[in-house]
C-alpha positions in Angstrom: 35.3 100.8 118.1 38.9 101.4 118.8 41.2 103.0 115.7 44.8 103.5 115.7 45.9 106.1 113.5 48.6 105.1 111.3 52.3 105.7 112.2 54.2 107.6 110.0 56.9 105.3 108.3 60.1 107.6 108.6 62.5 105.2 106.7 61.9 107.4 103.3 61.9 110.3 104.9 65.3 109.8 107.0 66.7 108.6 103.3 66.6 112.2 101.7 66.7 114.3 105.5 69.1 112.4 107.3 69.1 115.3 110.1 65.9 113.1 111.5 68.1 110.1 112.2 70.8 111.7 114.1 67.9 114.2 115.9 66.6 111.4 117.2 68.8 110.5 120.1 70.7 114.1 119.9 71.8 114.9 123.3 73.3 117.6 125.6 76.7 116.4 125.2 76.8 116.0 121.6 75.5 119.8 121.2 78.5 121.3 123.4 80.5 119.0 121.0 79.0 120.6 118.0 79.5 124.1 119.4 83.0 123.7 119.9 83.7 122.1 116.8 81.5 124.5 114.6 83.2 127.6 116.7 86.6 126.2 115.7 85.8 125.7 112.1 84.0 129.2 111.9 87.5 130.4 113.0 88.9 128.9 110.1 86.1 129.6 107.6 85.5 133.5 107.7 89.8 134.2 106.4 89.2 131.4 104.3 86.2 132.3 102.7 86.9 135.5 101.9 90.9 134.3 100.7 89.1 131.7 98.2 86.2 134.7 97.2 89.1 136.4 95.7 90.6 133.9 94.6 87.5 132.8 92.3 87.9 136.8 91.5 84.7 138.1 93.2 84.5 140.2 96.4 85.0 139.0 99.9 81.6 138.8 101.2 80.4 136.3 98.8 82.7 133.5 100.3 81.0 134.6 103.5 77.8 134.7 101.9 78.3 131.2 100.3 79.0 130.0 104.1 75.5 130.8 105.6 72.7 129.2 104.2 74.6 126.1 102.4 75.8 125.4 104.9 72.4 124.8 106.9 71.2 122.9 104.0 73.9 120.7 104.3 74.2 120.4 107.8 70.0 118.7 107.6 70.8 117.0 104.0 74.1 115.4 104.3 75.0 112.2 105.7 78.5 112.8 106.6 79.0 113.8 110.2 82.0 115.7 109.8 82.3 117.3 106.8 82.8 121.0 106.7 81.1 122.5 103.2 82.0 125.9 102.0 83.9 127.6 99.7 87.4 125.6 98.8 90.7 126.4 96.8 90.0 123.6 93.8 86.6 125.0 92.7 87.1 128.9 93.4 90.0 128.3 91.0 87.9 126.4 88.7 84.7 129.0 89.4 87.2 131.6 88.1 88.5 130.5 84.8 85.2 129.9 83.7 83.8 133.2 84.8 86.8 135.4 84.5 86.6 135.4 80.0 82.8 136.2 80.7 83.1 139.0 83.2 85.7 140.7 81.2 86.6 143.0 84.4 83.5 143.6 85.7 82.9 143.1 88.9 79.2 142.6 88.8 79.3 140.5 86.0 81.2 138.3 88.0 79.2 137.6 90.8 76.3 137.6 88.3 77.8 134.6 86.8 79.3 133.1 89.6 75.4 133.0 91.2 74.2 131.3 87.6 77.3 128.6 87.7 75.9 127.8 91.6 72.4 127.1 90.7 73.6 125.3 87.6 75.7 122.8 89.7 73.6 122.5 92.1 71.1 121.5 89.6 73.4 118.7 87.9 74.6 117.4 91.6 70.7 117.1 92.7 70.3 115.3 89.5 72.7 113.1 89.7 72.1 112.3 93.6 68.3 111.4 92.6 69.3 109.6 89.1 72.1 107.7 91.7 74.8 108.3 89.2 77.4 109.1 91.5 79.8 106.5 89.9 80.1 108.9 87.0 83.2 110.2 89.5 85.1 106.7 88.9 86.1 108.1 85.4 88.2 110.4 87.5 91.0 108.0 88.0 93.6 108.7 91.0 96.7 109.8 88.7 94.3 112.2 87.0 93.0 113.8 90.3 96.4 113.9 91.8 97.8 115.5 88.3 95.1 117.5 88.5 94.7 119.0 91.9 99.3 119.2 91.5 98.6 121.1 88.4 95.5 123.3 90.1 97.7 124.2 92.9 100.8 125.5 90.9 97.7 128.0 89.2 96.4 129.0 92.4 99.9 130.0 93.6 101.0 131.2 90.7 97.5 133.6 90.7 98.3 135.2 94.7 102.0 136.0 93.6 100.3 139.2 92.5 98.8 139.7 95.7 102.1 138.9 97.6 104.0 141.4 95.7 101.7 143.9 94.9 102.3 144.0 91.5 99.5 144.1 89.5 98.8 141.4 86.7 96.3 141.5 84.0 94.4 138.6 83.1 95.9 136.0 80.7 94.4 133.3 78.5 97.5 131.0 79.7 99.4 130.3 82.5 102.8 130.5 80.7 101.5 134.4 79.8 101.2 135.0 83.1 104.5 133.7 84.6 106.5 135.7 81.8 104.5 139.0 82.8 105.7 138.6 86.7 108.9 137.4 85.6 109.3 141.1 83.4 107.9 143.0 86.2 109.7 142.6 88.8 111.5 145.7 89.7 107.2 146.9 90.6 108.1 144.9 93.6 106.2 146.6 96.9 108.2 145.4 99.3 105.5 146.7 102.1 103.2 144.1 100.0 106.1 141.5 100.3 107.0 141.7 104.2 103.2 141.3 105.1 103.0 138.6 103.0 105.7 136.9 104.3 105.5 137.5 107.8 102.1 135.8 107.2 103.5 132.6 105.6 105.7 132.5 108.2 103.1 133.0 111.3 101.3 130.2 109.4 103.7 127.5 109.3 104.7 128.3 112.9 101.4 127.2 114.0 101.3 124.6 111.3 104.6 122.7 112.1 105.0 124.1 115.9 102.0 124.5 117.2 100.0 121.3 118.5 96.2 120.0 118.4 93.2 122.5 117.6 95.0 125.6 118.7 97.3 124.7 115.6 94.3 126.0 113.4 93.9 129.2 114.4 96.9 131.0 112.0 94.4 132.0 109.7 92.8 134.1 112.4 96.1 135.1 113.9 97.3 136.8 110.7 94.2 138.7 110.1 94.6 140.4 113.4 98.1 141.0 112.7 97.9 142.0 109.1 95.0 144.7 110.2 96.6 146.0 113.5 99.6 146.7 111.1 97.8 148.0 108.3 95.8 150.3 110.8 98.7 151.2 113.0 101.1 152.2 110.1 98.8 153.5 107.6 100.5 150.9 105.1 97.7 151.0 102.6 98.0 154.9 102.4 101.5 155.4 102.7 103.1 152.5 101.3 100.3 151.3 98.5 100.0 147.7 100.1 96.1 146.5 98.8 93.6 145.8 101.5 90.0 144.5 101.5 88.0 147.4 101.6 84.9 147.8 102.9 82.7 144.9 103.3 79.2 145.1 103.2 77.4 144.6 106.4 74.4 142.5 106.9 73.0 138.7 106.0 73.4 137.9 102.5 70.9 139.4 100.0 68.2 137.1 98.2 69.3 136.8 94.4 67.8 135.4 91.7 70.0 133.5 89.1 70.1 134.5 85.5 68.1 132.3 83.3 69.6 133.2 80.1 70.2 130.1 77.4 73.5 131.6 76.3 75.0 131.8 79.7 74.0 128.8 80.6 76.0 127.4 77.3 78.9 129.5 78.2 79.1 127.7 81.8 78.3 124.6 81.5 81.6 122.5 80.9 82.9 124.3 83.8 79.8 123.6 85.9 80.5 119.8 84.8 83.7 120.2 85.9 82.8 121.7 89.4 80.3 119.2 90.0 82.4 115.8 89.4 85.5 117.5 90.9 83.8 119.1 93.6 81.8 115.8 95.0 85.2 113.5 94.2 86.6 116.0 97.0 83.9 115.8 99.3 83.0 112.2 99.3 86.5 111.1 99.5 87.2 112.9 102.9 83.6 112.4 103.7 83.8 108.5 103.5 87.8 108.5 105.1 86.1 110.5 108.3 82.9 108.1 108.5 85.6 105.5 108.6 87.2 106.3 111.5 84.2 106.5 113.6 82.3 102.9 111.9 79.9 105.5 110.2 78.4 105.5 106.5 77.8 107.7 104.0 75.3 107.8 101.3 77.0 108.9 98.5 73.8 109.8 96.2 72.6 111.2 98.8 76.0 113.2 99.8 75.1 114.9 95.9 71.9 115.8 96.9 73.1 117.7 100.0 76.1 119.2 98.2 73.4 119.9 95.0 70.5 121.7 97.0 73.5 123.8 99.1 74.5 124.8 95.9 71.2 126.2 94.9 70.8 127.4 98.2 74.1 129.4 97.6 72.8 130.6 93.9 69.9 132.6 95.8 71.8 133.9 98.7 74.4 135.7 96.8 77.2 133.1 97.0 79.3 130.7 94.4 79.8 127.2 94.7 80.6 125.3 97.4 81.8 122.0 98.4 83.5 119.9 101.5 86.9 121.0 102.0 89.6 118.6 103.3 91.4 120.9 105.9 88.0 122.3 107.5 86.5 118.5 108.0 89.6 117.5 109.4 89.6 119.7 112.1 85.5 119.5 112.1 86.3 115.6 113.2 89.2 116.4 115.3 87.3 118.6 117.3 84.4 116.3 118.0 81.5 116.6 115.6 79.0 115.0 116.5 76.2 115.9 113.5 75.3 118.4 111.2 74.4 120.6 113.6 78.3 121.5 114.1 77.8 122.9 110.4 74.5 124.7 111.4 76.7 126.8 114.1 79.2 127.4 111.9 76.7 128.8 109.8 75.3 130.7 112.7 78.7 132.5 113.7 79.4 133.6 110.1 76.1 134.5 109.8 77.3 136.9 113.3 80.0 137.8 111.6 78.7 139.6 108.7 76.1 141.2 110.9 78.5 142.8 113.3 82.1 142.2 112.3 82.7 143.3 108.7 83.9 146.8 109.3 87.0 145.2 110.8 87.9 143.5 107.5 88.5 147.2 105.8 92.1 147.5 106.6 92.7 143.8 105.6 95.6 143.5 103.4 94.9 141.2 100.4 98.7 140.2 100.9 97.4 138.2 104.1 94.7 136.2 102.3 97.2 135.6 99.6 99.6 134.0 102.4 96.5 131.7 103.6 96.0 130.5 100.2 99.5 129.7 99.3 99.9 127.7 102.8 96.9 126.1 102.2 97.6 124.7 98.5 101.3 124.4 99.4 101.0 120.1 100.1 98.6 119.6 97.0 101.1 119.6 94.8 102.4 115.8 94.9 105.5 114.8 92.5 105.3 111.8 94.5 102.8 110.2 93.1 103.9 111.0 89.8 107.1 109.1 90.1 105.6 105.9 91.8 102.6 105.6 89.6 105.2 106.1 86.5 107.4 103.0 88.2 104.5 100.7 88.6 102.4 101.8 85.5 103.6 103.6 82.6 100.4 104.1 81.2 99.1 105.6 84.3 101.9 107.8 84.4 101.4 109.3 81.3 98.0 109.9 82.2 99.3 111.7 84.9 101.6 114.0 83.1 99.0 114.8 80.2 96.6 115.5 82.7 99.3 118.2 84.4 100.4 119.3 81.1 97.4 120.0 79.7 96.4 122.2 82.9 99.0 124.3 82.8 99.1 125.0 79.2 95.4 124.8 77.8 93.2 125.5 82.0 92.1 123.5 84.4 88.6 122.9 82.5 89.7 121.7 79.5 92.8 119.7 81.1 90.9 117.6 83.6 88.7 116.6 80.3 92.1 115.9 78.5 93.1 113.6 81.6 89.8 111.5 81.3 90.1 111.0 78.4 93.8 109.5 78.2 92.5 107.3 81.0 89.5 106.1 79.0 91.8 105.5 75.8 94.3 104.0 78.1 91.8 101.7 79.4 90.6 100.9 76.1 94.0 100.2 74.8 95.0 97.8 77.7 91.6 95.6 77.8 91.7 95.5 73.5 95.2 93.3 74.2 94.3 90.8 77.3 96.3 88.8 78.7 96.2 85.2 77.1 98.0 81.8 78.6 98.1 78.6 77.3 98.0 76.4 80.5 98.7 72.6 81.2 98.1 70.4 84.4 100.1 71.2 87.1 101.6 67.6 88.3 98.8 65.1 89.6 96.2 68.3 90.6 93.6 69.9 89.2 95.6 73.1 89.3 96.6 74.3 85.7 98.4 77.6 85.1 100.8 78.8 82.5 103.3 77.2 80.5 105.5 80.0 80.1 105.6 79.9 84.0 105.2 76.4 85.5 106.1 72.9 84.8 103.4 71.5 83.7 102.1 68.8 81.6 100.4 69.3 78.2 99.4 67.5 75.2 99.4 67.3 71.4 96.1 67.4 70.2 94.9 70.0 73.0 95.1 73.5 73.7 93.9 75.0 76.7 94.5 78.6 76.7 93.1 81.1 79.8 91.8 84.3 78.5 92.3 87.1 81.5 89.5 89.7 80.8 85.7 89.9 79.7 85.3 89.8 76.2 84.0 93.2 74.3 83.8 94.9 71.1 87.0 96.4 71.7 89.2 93.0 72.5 87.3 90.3 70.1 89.6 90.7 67.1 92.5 89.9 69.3 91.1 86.8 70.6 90.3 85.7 67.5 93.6 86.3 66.0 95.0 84.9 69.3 92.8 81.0 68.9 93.8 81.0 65.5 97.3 81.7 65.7 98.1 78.8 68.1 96.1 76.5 65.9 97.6 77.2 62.9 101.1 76.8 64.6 100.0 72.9 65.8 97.8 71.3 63.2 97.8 68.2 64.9 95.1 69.8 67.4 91.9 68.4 67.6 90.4 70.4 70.6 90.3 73.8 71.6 89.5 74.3 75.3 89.1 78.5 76.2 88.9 78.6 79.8 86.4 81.8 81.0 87.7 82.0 84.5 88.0 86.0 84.4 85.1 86.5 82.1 82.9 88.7 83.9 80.6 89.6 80.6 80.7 89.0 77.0 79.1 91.4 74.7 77.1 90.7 71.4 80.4 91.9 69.3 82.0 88.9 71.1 79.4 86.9 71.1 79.2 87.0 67.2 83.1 86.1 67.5 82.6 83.2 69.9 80.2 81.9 66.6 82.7 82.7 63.9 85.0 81.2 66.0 83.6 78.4 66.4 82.9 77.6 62.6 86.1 78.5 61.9 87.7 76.0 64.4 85.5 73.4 62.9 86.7 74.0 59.5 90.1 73.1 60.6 89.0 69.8 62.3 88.7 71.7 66.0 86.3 71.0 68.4 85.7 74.3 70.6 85.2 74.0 74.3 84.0 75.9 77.6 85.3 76.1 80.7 84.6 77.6 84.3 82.5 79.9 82.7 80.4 81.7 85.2 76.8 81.7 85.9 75.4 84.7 84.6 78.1 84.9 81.6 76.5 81.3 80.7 73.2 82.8 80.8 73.7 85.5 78.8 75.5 82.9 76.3 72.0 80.8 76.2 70.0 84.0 75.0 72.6 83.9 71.8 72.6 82.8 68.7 75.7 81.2 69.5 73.9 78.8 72.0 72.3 77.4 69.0 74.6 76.1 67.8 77.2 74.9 70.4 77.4 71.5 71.8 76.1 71.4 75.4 78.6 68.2 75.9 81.4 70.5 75.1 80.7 72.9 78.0 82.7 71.9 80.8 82.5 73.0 85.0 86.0 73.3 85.2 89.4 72.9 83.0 90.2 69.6 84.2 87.0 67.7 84.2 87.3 69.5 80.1 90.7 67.5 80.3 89.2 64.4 81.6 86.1 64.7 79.3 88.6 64.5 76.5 90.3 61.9 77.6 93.5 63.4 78.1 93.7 62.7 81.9 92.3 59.3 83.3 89.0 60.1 85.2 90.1 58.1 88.4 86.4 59.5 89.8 83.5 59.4 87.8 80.7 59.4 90.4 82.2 63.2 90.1 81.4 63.7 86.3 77.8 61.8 87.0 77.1 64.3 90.3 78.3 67.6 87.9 75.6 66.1 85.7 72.8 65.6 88.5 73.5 69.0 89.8 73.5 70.9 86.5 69.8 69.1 85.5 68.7 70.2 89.4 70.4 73.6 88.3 68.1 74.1 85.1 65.1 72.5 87.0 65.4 75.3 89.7 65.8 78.4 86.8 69.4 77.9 87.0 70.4 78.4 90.9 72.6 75.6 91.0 75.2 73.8 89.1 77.6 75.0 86.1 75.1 77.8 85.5 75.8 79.9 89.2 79.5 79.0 89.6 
C-alpha cells in the first residue's frame, strides 16, 4: 500500500513570513546585491541612529540598539523589498515629547519609558495588521501629514540649535518658550560648538548637491570621522567645552523587559497612537512608491505586522520605536535590494559595530549629530504645498494651517489630533451641503446635465434634479429642504424625478427622509420618482420601510426612460421599455444579477 504524505500548503504561511517567498528562488547574485546595499545603508544608519537617539532625548546606543534585532524581524516579516526600518526623525521627535514630561531629567527614566512606548506600539501595529485595519491611516489626509511633518521639522530643528551652539536649553512645555530662551541667550554662543557644526552642514550638502550616486550618502560618515579627528586632535571638548558623545557602552544590546505598569501605560498611550498611525503612514507610503518601480506589491496589513512585532522586538532589546525611513530605503533601492536580507546585514554590521567600534564614538561631538539632523529634516518642511492646496481648496488649506499651528503652539501629539479632526469636520461640513442640479434633456439625446450650464430642454410639470453624493444622516435635511424648495417655487409640478447617479449608499437617517419625502410630495399633488439608482443602493432600499410603500412603476433605469415613462419625451422605441422590463423580471428571477438592480 503506497501513502504519500501530505505536502505542507505554504500559502498561509508565506502570508504572515513572507521571507519564505523570496527564499525560495534567492540566489548568489541577489545576496552580493543585498550586501552592498545593506553595507551602504549600515553606513548611513549607525550616525543616524545615534543623531535621532538623542534627538528622542535618550543615549546614543539605543538608536544602535533599536537597529539590531528589528531590524531582522523586519527583514523575515515585511513585504517590502526595500525598505530600510530603524530609528527616524518624525517618531524620535514624537517618542520625545511624550517621554520627556515623564522622565523629568532622568536619564533612566527615559529609556525606561521609551522601552514601554516600543512594546506598546508594537502591540497596537500587530493589532491592527491582524484586525486589517490599516485604512484607519486614510484619516490622515495629505495636507495634514504635509502640515504635520512641515511643523515636526521646524521642532526638530529648532531642538539641535542647542546642540549647534552649545548653549544649553532647558526643557519647555512650548515651542514659542523655547525660541525666546535661545533668542535671550545668545551671547553663551561657543563658537568651537558653532564651527563644527557648521563645517558639518557644509561637508553635508557638498556631498548632497555635489556629490553623485551612492557615494553621495556617505556625509554622515564623513563628518563623524572629521568631527572626532578634530575633537581628538585639538582637545576641543577639554579646552574649548564643545559636547561630545561620551562613552558608549560596548557590546550587543541587553535583554529588557518593558514596564507593565497601568498608569504608564495611560500616560503613553495617545503618543503611542500617534507613533503608530504616523509611523506606518511613513513606511507604507515609501514602501508602496519603491514596490512600484520594480512591479512589486506590498501587503499593507501585513507591512503593520512587520513594523508591530519589530517594535516589540525593539521593546526587549533595549531600543525605542522604529519605523521605515524615507532617505535609508531610497538608497536601500538605489543600491540594489534585492529582499530582506539587505536589512538582516544591515542589522549584522551594526550589530559589529557596537561589538567592536563604540569606543571611537567618545570624542564624537553632539554638534556633528546635530548637523545630520538639521540636513536631514531641512526638505520636510514644504510651504509649497500649503499655498497650492490653499488655491485649489480652501478648506484643505485651512486644515493645513490648523494642523501647523496647532503643532507649534500646543506639540506634535495633540496637533496631529487637532489636524484630523478639522479634516473630519471639514468632511462633514462639505458632504452635509451636496451638490444638487436640476437637469433637462440635452437636444435629441439621452444626455441630460444641468440647466445652470447647458442648453437644454425642460418642462413644466417636471423636475428632474441630480443629487451628487450618497445620502447620510448628516446631508438628509438638506435634501429635503432642497426637493421642497423647488416645488414650492413651481406648483404646477406634478412629478418629481431624483436622479441617484452618484448615490453610493443611503443610510436609515435618509432612508426615513426618502419616506417623509415622499408623503410629503404626495401631499402637494407630486408623484416621486427613481432614477439610475445603483444595484446594491436599490437593494438596500427593498429591505426599507420605504420600499413599502413606493410605487415600483415609478422606479426608472435611467433619467430619460423616467422622461419617457412620463410622457414628456415621445418613446420613438418601445421594444426598449418592454426589454428593461424582461431584463429586470430575469434580474429578480436570478436574486437580482441582472437588470435595474446591478446597474
Amino acid at each position: 500500500m503506497n501513502s504519500t504524505a501530505p505536502k505542507p500548503n505554504l500559502a498561509g504561511c508565506r502570508r504572515y513570513l513572507p521571507a519564505l517567498e523570496w527564499s525560495q528562488n534567492y540566489t548568489r547574485d541577489d545576496f552580493q546585491n543585498d550586501l552592498v546595499a545593506g553595507l551602504i545603508v549600515a553606513i548611513m544608519l549607525v550616525p543616524q541612529s545615534m543623531a535621532y537617539a538623542l534627538l528622542a532625548g535618550l543615549p546614543p546606543q539605543v538608536g544602535l540598539y533599536a537597529s539590531i534585532l528589528p531590524l531582522v524581524i523586519y527583514g523575515l516579516l515585511g513585504t517590502s523589498r526595500s525598505l530600510a526600518v530603524g530609528p527616524v526623525a518624525m517618531v524620535s521627535l514624537l517618542v520625545a515629547a511624550g517621554i520627556g514630561p515623564l522622565a523629568n531629567g532622568d536619564a533612566g527614566q527615559a529609556v525606561s519609558l521609551a522601552i514601554t512606548l516600543a512594546l506598546m506600539v508594537g502591540i497596537i501595529q500587530t493589532v491592527m495588521g491582524l484586525l486589517r485595519v490599516g485604512f484607519l491611516v486614510n484619516f490622515l489626509s495629505h495636507p495634514v501629514l504635509s502640515a504635520f511633518t512641515s511643523a515636526a521639522a521646524i521642532l526638530i530643528g529648532f531642538s539641535q540649535l542647542k546642540s549647534l551652539l552649545g548653549i544649553k536649553v532647558p526643557r519647555f512645555e512650548f515651542f514659542y518658550e523655547q525660541v525666546i530662551y535661545l533668542l535671550q541667550h545668545l551671547a553663551q554662543l561657543n563658537w568651537a560648538t558653532l564651527g563644527l557644526g557648521g563645517l558639518g552642514i557644509i561637508i553635508l550638502l557638498i556631498f548632497k548637491q555635489k556629490v553623485t550616486g551612492l557615494w553621495g550618502k556617505l556625509g554622515p560618515l564623513v563628518i563623524i570621522v572629521v568631527g572626532v579627528l578634530l575633537v581628538s586632535l585639538l582637545g576641543l571638548d577639554t579646552a574649548f567645552g564643545v559636547q561630545v558623545v561620551g562613552a558608549v557602552p560596548a557590546g550587543l544590546p541587553p535583554l529588557t523587559m518593558p514596564s507593565l505598569n497601568l498608569e504608564m501605560f495611560q500616560a503613553l498611550l495617545p503618543i503611542a497612537l500617534a507613533i503608530s498611525l504616523v509611523g506606518y503612514m511613513e513606511s507604507v507610503s515609501v514602501a508602496k512608491s519603491l514596490a512600484s518601480k520594480r512591479r512589486e506589491k506590498i501587503d499593507p496589513d501585513q507591512e503593520l505586522i512587520g513594523l508591530g512585532l519589530a517594535n516589540v522586538g525593539a521593546a526587549f532589546t533595549g531600543g525605542y520605536p522604529v519605523t521605515g525611513g524615507i532617505s535609508r530605503s531610497v538608497v536601500n533601492f538605489a543600491a540594489g535590494s534585492r529582499s530582506g536580507m539587505a536589512s538582516i546585514i544591515t542589522a549584522g554590521l551594526v550589530a559589529v559595530t557596537v561589538l567592536f567600534l563604540t569606543p571611537l564614538f567618545s570624542h564624537l561631538p553632539n554638534a556633528m549629530l546635530a548637523a545630520i539632523i538639521l540636513v536631514a529634516v531641512a526638505n520636510m518642511v514644504d510651504f509649497k504645498t500649503a499655498v497650492r492646496v490653499w488655491r485649489y481648496n480652501r478648506a484643505d488649506g485651512v486644515a493645513w494651517w490648523v494642523t501647523f499651528g496647532a503643532v507649534l503652539m500646543v506639540g506634535v501629539e495633540t496637533g496631529i489630533l487637532y489636524g484630523v479632526a478639522v479634516s473630519i469636520l471639514l468632511f462633514i461640513w462639505r458632504t452635509s451641503r451636496p451638490h444638487v442640479a436640476v437637469v433637462g434633456r440635452v437636444g435629441e439625446s439621452e444626455i441630460y446635465r444641468n440647466v445652470l450650464r447647458h442648453e437644454v430642454q425642460t418642462w413644466p410639470a417636471v423636475i428632474a434634479m441630480r443629487i451628487d453624493q450618497s445620502l447620510y444622516f448628516a446631508n438628509t435635511k438638506y435634501l429635503e429642504d432642497c426637493v421642497l424648495g423647488r416645488i414650492a417655487d413651481r406648483p404646477e409640478v406634478t412629478d418629481f424625478v431624483l436622479i441617484c447617479t452618484a448615490v453610493n449608499f443611503i443610510d436609515a437617517s435618509a432612508v426615513e427622509t426618502l419616506e417623509a419625502l415622499q408623503v410629503q410630495l404626495a401631499d402637494a399633488g407630486v408623484t416621486l420618482h427613481l432614477a439610475a439608482v445603483k444595484g446594491p443602493v436599490l437593494d438596500q432600499l427593498k429591505q426599507s420601510e420605504f420600499w413599502n410603500h413606493f410605487d415600483e412603476s415609478h422606479l426608472h433605469f435611467t433619467t430619460h426612460e423616467a422622461m419617457q415613462a412620463l410622457g414628456v419625451i415621445e418613446n420613438k422605441t418601445t421594444s426598449q421599455t418592454e426589454f428593461r422590463s424582461a431584463t429586470l423580471r430575469v434580474g429578480q428571477q436570478n436574486g437580482g444579477q441582472t437588470g435595474p438592480s446591478s446597474a
